[in-house]
TIZA-320147 format. One record per residue: residue number from 0; x, y, z of N, C-alpha, C in turn. Coordinates in steps of 0.05 Angstrom, whole numbers, plus 5000, padded with zeros to 4 digits. Atoms other than C-alpha are relative to their C-alpha. Example, Ala and Ser with C-alpha at 12.3 -4.5 7.8 and 13.67 -1.06 7.14 Angstrom:
  nr n_east n_north n_up ca_east ca_north ca_up c_east c_north c_up
   0   5018    4976 5000    5246     4910  5156   5018    5024 5000
   1   4984    4976 4999    5273     4979  5143   4985    5022 5014
// end
This chain:
  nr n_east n_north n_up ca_east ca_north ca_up c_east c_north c_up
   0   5016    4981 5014    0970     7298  1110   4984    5016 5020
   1   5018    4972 4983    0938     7359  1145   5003    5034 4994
   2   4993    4981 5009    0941     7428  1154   5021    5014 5028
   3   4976    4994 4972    0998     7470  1192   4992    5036 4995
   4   5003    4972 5004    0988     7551  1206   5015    5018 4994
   5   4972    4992 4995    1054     7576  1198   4996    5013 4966
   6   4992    4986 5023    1050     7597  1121   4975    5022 4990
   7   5023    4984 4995    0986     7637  1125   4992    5027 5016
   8   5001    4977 4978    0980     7666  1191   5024    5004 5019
   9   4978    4988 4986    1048     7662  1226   4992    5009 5025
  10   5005    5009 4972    1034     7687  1293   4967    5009 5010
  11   5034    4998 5003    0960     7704  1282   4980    4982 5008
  12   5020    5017 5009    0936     7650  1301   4987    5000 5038
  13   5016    5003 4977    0883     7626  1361   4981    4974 5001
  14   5020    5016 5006    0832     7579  1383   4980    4999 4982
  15   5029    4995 5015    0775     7609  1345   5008    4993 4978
  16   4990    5008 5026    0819     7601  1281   5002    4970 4993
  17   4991    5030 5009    0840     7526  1293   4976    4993 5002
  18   5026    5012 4993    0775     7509  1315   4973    5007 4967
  19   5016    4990 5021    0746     7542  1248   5015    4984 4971
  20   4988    5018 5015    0798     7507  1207   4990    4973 4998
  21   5010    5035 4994    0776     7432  1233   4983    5001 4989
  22   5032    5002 5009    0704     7456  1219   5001    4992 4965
  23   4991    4991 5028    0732     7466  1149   5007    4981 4983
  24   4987    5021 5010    0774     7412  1134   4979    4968 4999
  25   5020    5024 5000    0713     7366  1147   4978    5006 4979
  26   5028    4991 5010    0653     7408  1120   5021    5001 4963
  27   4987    4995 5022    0705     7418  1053   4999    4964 4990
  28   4999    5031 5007    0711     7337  1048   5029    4994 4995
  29   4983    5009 4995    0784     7351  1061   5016    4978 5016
  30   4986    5013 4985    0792     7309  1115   4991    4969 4999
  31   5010    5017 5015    0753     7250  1083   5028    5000 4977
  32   4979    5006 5019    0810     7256  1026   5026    4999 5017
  33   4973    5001 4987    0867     7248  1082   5008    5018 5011
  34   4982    4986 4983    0881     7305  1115   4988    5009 5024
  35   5008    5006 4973    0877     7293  1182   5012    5021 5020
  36   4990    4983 4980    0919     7333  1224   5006    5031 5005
  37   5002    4974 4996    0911     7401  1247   5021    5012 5022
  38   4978    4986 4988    0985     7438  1264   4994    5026 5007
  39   4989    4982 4990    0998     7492  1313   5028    5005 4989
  40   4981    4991 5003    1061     7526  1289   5010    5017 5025
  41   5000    4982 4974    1098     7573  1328   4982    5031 5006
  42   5017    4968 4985    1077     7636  1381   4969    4988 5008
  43   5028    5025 4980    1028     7578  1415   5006    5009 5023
  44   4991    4998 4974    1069     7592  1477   5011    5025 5006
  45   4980    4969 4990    1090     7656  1526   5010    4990 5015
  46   4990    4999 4975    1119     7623  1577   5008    4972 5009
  47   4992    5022 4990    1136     7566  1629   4983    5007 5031
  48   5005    4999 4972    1099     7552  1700   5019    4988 5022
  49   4974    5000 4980    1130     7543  1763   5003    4968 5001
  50   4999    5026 4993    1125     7470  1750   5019    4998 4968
  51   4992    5003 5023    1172     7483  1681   4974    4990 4982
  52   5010    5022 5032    1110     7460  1636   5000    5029 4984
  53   5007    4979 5013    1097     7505  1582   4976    5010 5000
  54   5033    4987 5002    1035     7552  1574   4995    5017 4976
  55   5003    4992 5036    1001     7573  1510   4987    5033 5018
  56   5010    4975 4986    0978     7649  1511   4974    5001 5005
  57   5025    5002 4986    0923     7658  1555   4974    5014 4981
  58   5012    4988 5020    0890     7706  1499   4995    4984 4980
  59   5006    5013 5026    0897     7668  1439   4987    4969 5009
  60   5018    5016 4983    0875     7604  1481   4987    5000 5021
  61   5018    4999 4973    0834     7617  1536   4996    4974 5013
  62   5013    5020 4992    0802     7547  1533   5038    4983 5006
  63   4991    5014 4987    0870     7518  1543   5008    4974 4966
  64   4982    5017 5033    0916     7469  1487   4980    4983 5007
  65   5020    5027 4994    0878     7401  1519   4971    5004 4991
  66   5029    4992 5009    0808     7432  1505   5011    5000 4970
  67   4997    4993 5030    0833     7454  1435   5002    4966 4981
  68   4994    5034 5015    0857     7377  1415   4972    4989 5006
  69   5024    5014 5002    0799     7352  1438   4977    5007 4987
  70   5021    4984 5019    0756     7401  1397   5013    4979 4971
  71   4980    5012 5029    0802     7374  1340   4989    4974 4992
  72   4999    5037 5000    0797     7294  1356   4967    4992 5004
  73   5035    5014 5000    0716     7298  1367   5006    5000 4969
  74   5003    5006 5030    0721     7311  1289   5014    4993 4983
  75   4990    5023 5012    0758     7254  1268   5027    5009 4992
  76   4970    4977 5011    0824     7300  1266   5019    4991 5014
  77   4983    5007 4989    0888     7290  1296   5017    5040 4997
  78   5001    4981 4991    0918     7349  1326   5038    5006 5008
  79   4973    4984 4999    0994     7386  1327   5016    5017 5018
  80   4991    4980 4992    1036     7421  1358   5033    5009 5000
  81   4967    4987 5014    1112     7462  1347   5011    5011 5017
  82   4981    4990 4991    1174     7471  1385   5024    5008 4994
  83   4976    4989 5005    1242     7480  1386   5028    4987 5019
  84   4974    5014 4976    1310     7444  1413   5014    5022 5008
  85   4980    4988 4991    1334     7505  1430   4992    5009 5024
  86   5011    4982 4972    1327     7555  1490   4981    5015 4996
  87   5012    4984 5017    1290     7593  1441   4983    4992 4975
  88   5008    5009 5028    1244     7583  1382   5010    5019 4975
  89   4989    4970 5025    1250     7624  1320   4984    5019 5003
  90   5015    4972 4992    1200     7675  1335   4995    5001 5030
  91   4999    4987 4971    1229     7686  1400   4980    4983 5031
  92   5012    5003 4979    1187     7643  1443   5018    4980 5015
  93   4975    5023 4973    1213     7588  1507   5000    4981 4977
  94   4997    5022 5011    1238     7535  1468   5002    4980 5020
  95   4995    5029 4981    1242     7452  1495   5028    4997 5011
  96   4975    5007 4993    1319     7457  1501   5001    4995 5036
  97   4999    5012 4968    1331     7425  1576   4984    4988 5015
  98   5032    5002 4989    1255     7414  1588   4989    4975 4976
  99   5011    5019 5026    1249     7355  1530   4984    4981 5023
 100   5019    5015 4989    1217     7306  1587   4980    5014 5001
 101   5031    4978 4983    1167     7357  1617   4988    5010 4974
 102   5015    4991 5025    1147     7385  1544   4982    4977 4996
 103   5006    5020 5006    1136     7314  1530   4979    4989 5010
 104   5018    5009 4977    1101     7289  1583   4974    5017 4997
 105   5025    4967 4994    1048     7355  1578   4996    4994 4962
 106   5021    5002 5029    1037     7345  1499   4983    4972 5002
 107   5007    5030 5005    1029     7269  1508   4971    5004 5016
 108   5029    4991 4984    0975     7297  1566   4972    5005 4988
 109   5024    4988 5016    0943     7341  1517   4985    4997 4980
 110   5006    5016 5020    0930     7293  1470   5010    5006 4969
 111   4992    4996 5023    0980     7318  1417   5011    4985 4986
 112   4982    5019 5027    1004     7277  1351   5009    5001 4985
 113   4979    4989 5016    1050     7313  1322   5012    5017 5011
 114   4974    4990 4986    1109     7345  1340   5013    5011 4977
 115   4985    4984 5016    1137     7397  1293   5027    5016 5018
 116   4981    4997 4985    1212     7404  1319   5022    5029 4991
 117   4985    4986 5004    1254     7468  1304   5025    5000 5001
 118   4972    4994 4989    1327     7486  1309   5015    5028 5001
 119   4990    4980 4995    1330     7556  1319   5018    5007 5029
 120   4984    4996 4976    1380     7589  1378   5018    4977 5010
 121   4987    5011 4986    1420     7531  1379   5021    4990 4992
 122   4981    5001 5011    1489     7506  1365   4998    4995 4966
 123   5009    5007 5034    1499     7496  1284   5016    4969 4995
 124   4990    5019 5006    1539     7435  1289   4989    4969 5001
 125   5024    5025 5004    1515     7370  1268   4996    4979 5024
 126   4994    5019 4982    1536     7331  1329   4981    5002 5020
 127   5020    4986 4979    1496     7381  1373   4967    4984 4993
 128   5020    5007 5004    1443     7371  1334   4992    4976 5000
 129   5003    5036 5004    1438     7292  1328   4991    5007 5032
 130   5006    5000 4977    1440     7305  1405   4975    5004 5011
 131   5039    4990 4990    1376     7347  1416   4985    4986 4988
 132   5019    5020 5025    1342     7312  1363   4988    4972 5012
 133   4997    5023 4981    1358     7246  1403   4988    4997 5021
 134   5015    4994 4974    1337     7273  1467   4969    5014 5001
 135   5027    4993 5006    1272     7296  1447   4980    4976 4994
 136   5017    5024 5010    1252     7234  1410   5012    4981 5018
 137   5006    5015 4970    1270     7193  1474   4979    5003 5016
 138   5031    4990 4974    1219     7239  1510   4979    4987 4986
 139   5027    5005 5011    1167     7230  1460   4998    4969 5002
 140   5011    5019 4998    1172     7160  1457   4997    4980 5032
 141   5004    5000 4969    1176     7153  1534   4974    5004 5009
 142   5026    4990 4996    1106     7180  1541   4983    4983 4992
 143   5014    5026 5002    1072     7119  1515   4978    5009 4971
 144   5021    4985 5021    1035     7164  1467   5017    4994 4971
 145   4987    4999 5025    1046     7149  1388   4998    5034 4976
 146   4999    4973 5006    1068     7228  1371   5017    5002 4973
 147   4986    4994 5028    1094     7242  1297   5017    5018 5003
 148   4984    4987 4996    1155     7270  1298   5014    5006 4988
 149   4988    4983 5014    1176     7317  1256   5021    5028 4999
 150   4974    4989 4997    1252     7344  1250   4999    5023 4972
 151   4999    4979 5028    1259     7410  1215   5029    5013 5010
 152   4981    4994 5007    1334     7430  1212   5007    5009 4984
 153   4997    4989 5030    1324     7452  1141   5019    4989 4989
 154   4983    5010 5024    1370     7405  1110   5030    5007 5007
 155   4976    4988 4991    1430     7436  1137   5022    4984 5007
 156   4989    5018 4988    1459     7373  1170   5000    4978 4992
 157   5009    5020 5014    1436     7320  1125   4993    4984 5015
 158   5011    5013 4989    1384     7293  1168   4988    4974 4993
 159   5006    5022 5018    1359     7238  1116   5020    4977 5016
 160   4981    5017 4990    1425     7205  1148   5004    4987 5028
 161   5007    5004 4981    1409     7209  1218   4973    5004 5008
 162   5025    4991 4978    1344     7233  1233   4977    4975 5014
 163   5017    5023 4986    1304     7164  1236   5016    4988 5023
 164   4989    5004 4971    1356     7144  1293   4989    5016 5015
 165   5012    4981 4983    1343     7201  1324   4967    5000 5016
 166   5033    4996 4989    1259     7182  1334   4987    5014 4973
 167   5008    4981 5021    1244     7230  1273   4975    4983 4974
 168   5016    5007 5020    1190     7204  1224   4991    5010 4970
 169   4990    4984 5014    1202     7257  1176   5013    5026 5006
 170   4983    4982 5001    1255     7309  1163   5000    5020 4981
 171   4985    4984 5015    1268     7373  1133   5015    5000 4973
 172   4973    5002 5031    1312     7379  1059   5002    5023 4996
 173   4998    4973 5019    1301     7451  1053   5007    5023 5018
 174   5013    4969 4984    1298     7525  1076   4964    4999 5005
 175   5031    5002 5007    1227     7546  1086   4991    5009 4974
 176   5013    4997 5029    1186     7546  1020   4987    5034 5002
 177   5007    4978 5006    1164     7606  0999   4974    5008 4977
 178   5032    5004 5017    1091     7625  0957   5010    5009 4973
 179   4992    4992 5036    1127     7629  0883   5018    4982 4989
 180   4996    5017 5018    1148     7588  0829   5036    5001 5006
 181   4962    4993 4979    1226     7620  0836   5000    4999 5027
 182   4998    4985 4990    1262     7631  0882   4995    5030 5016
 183   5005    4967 4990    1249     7695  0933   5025    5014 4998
 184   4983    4985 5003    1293     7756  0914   5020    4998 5024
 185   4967    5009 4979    1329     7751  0983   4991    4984 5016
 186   4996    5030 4989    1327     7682  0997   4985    4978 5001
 187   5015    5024 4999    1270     7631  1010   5005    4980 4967
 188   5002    5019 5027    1272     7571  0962   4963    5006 4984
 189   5026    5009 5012    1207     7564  0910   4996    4977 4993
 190   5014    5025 4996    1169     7510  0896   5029    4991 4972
 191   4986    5013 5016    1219     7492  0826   5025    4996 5018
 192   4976    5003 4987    1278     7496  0863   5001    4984 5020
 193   5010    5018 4973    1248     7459  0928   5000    4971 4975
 194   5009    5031 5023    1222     7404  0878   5012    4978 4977
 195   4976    5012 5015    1273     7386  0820   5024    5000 5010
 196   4981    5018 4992    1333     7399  0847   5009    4995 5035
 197   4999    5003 4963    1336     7399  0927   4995    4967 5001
 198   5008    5032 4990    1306     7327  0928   5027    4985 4986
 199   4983    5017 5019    1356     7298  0873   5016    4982 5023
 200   4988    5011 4978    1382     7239  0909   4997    4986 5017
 201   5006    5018 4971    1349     7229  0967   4980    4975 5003
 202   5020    5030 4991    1301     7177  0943   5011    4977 5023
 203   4990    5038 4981    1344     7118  0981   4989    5001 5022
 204   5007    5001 4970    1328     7150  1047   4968    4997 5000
 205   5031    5002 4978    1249     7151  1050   4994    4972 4993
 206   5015    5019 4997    1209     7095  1060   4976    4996 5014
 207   5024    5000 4980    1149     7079  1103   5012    5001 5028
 208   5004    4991 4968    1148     7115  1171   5029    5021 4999
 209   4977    4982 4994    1215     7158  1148   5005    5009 4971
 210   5001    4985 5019    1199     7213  1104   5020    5023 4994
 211   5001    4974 5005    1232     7267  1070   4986    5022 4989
 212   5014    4976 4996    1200     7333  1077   5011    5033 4987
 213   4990    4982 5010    1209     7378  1031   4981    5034 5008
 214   5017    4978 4997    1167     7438  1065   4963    5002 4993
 215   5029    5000 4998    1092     7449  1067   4997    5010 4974
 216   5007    4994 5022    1045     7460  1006   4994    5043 5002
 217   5024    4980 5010    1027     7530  0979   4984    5006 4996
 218   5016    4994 5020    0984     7517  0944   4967    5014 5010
 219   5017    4997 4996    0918     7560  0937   5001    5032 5021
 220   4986    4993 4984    0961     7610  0977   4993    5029 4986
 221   4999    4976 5012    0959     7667  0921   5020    5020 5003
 222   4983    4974 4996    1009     7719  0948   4991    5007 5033
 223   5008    4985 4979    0975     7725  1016   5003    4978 5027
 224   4991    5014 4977    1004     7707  1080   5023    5005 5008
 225   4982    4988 4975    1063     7706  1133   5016    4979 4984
 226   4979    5005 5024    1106     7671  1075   4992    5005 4965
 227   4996    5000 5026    1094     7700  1005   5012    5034 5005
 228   4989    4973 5005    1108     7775  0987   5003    5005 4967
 229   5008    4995 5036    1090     7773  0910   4965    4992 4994
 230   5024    5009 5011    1032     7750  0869   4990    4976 5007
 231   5014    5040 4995    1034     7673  0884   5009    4993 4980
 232   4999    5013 5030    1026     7632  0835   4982    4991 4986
 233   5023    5001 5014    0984     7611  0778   4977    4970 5011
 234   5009    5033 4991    0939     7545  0782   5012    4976 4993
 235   4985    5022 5002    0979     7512  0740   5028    4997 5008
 236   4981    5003 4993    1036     7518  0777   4997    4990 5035
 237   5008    5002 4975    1007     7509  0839   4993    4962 4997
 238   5007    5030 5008    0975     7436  0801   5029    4983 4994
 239   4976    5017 4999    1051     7420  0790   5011    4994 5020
 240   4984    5004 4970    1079     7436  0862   4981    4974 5012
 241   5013    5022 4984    1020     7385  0890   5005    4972 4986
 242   4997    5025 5011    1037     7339  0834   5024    4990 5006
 243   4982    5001 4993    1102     7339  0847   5008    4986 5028
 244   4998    5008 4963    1100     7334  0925   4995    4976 5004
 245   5007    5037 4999    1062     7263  0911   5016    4982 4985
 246   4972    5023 5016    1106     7235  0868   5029    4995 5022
 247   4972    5005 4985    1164     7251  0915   4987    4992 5038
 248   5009    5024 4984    1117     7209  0965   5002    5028 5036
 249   4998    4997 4983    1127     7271  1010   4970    5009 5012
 250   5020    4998 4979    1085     7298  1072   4981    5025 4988
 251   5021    4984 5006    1022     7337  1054   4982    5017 5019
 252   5015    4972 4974    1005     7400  1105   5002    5017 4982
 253   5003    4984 5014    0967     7449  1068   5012    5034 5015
 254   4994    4974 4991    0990     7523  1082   4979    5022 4996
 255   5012    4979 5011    0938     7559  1053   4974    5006 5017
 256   5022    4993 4987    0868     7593  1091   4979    4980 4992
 257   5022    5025 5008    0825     7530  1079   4966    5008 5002
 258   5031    4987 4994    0754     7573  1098   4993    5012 4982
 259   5010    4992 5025    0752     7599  1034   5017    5001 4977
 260   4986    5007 5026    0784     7559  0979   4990    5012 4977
 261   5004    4996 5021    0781     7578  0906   4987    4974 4992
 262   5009    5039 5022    0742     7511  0855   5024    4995 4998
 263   4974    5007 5011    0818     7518  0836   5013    4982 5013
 264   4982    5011 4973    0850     7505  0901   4980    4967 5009
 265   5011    5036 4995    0794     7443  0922   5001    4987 4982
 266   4997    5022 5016    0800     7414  0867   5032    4986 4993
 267   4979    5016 4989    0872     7403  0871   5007    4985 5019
 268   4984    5019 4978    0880     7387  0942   4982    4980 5003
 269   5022    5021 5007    0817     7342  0927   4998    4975 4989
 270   4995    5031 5020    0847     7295  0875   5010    4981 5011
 271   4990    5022 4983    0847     7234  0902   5008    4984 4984
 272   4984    5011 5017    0879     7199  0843   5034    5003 4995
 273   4979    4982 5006    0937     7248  0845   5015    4990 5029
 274   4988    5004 4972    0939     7239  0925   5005    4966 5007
 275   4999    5030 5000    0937     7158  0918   5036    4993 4994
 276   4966    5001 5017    1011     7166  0885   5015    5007 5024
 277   4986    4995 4978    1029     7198  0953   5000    4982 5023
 278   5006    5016 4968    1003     7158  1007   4995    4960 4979
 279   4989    5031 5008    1017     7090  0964   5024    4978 5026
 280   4990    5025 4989    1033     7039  1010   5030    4990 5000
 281   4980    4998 4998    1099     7023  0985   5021    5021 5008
 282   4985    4974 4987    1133     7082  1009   5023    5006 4979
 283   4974    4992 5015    1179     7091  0947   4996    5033 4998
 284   4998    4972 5010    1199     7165  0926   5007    5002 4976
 285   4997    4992 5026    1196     7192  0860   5025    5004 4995
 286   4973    4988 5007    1254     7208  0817   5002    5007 4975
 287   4997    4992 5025    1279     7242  0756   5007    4974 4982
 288   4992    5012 5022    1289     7193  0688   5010    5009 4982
 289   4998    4990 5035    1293     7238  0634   4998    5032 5001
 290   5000    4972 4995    1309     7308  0634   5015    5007 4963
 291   4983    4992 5040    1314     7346  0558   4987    5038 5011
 292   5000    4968 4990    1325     7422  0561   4980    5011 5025
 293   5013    4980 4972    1275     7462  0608   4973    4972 5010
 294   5017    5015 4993    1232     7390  0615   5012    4982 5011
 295   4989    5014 4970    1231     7340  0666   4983    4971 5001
 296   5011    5024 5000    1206     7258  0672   5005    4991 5026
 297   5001    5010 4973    1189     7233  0739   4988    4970 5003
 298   5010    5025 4992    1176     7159  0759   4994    4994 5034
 299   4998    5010 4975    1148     7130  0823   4995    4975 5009
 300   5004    5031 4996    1145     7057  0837   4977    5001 5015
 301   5026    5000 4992    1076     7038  0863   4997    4968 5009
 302   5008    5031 4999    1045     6966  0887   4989    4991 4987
 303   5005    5018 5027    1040     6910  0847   5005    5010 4979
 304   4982    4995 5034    1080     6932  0791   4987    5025 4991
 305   5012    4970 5017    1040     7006  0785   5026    5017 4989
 306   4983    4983 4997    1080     7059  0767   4989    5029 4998
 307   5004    4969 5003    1071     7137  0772   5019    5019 4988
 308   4977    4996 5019    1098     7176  0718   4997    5037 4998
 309   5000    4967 5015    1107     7260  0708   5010    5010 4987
 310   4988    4986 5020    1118     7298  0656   4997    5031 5009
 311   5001    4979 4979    1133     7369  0681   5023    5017 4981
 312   4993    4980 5018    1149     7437  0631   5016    5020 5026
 313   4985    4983 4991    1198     7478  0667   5002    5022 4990
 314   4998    4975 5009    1197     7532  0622   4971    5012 5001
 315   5028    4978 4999    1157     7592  0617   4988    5013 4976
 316   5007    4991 5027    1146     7587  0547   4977    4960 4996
 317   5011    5026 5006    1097     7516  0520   5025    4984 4986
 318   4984    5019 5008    1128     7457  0513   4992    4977 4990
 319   5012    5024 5004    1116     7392  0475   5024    4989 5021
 320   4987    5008 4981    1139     7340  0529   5000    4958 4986
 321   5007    5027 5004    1141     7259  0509   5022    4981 5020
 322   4984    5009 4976    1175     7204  0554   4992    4963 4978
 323   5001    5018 5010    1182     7133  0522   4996    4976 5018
 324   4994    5029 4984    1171     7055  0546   5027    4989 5017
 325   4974    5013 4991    1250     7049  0545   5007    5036 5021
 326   4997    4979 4990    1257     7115  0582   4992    4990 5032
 327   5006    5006 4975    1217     7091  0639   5010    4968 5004
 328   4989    5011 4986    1249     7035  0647   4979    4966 5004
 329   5015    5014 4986    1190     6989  0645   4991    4975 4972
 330   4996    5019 5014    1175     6920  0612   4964    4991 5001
 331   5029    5017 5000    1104     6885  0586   4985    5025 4995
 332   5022    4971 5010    1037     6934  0574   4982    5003 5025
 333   5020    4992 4987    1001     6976  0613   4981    5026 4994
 334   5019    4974 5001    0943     7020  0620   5005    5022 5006
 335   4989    4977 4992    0954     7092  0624   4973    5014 5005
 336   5027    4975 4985    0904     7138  0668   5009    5027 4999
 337   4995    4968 5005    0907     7211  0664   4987    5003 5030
 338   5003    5000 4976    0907     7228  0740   4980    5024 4995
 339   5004    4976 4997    0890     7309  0723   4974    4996 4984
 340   5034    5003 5018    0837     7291  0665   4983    4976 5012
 341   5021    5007 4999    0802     7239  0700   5003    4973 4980
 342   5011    5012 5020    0807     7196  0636   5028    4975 4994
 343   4966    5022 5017    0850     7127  0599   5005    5022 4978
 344   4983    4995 5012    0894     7141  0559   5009    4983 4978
 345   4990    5017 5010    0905     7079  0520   5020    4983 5016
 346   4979    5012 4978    0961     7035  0536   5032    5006 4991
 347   4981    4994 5012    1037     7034  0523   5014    4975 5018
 348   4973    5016 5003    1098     6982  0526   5024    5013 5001
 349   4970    4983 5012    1176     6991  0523   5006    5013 4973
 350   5006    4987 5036    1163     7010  0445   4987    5025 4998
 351   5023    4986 4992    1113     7055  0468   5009    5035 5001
 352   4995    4980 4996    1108     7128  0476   4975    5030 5010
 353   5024    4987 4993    1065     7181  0518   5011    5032 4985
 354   4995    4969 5001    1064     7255  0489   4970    5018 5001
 355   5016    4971 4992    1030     7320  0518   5012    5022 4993
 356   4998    4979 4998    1028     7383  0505   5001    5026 5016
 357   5001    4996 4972    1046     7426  0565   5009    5036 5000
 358   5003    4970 4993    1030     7505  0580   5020    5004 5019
 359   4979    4978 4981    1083     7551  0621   5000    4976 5033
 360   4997    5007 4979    1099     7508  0687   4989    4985 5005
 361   5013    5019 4995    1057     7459  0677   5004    4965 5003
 362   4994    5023 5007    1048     7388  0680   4977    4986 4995
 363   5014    5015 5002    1014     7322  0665   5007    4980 5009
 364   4991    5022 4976    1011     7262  0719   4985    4971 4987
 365   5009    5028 5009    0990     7179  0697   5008    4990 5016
 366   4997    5019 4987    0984     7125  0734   5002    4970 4978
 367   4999    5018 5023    1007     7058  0689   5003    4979 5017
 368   5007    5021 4993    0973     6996  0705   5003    4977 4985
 369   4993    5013 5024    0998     6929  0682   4974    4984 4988
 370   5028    5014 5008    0948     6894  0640   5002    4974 5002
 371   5004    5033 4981    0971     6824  0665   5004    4992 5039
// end
């Protein structure tokens, strides 16, 4: 859980910004609700010294990456940073390709703990890639430093299958997300399409310490930034993409300008009932149960017999939504919490039956506790 710069400001970014973010993510009571780590994306780096390390731009950091983490880690943060296995990144800067020790060695220096990995400029074949992938997460764990290491391939190679060999701690499933409910006219995935069907499947692969990553949040995003190019999206679609994201147990890096959220936006990425379903201990991943025309039933196994359940309106018209005892699959009685309202619910059994009533893209999230 943190935040990454890349869907906001793209190559805009600087010390003054990250350093105004951290302030943010603390003074907001984000980083008290889990989100700890503060990503550099790319256009961090211009260059290479005569000793091959890399160097961030002397403009946008003056003070230097090591000063910047340590600004980060006085306030209880953990701190990022984004390359590339190729020769190249995607916006043109030196990539790690040949230089995976020496990158390594110089983040591990600078006190970085995360590792956002690219695969632009470099062969497309899966073999290649297993390769770099490999050779990177040798460096990183060579360095003695415990660096998070995150494989972004976009799904292309079906990393779920190799990437935890590889060193990888979570992976990629997608293109990059995009700030709208569809699909983008030419091309990026949206949050429905990222979320129902892109994941279908992959529950078997995650577990604790090897996630799939379905792309950073939106949310709170509106239309504005170095990935949208429309309106955005509403709140309650924005309250499904985060609900969603936790159920499917994945990684939580906000995208959005955190220095001046909407009530809308903190109070989503705020819910800590909602975010308990994500960072649950057991490491299971959500999955579809029950799908009836444009609606959708999500389950997520939880500890000690919890379970996490969504009901989730696909259409863009209201929907009644209901999901039954024998639907989920689940035996004996439990309590039902209303994650979004705050409130019980009563209880329900396999006999049993929850129904909501659910506005344009919306949803409604429970947590069901057994009562023995």
């Amino acid at each position: 859980m943190g935040w990454n710069s890349w869907n906001t400001f793209g190559k805009a970014i600087n010390e003054t910004l990250v350093k105004q973010v951290a302030d943010a993510l603390v003074q907001s009571g984000l980083r008290d609700a889990g989100y700890v780590y503060v990503n550099l994306d790319d256009h961090w780096q211009c260059g290479r010294d005569e000793h091959g390390q890399p160097v961030p731009y002397p403009d946008k950091f003056p003070g230097g990456i090591k000063a910047l983490a340590d600004y980060v880690h006085q306030r209880g943060l953990k701190f990022g940073l984004y390359s590339d296995a190729g020769e190249k990144t995607c916006g043109g800067e030196v990539g790690s390709f040949g230089y995976e020790a020496i990158d390594a060695r110089c983040y591990a220096a600078w006190g970085v703990d995360y590792l956002k990995y690219d695969y632009c400029y470099a062969p497309a074949d899966a073999a290649t890639a297993i390769q770099h992938y490999t050779t990177m997460g040798k460096a990183l764990r060579a360095t003695g430093r415990p660096i998070v290491y995150s494989i972004c391939e976009w799904g292309e190679r079906q990393p779920w299958l190799w990437a935890a060999e590889a060193g990888g701690h979570l992976w990629r499933t997608t293109g990059d997300i995009w700030d709208g409910w569809a699909n983008h006219p030419h091309g990026g995935p949206g949050i429905e399409q990222i979320g129902f069907e892109m994941q279908r499947g992959l529950e078997a692969y995650a577990g604790p310490s090897r996630w799939n990553d379905p792309d950073m949040l939106v949310v709170g995003m509106y239309g504005k930034g170095n990935t949208s190019g429309g309106a955005g999206c509403t709140d309650a679609e924005y309250r499904t993409h985060f609900s969603l994201w936790c159920l499917l147990a994945a990684p939580l890096l906000i995208g959005a300008d955190i220095r001046g959220m909407t009530p809308a936006t903190q109070e989503i990425l705020s819910n800590r009932e909602v975010i308990a379903l994500d960072q649950d201990e057991l490491g299971k991943q959500g999955f579809c149960v029950a799908k009836r025309a444009r609606t959708e039933i999500f389950k997520k196994p939880l500890l000690f017999g919890e379970v996490g359940i969504g009901l989730f309106n696909r259409d863009s018209r209201e929907a009644h939504v209901s999901v039954t005892g024998s639907d989920l699959r689940i035996r004996g009685r439990y309590h039902v919490r209303d994650l979004w309202e705050h409130v019980d619910r009563g209880e329900i059994d396999e006999s049993g039956e929850l129904r909501v009533d659910l506005g344009p893209h919306a949803c409604a999230i429970f947590r069901l506790v057994p009562t023995e």
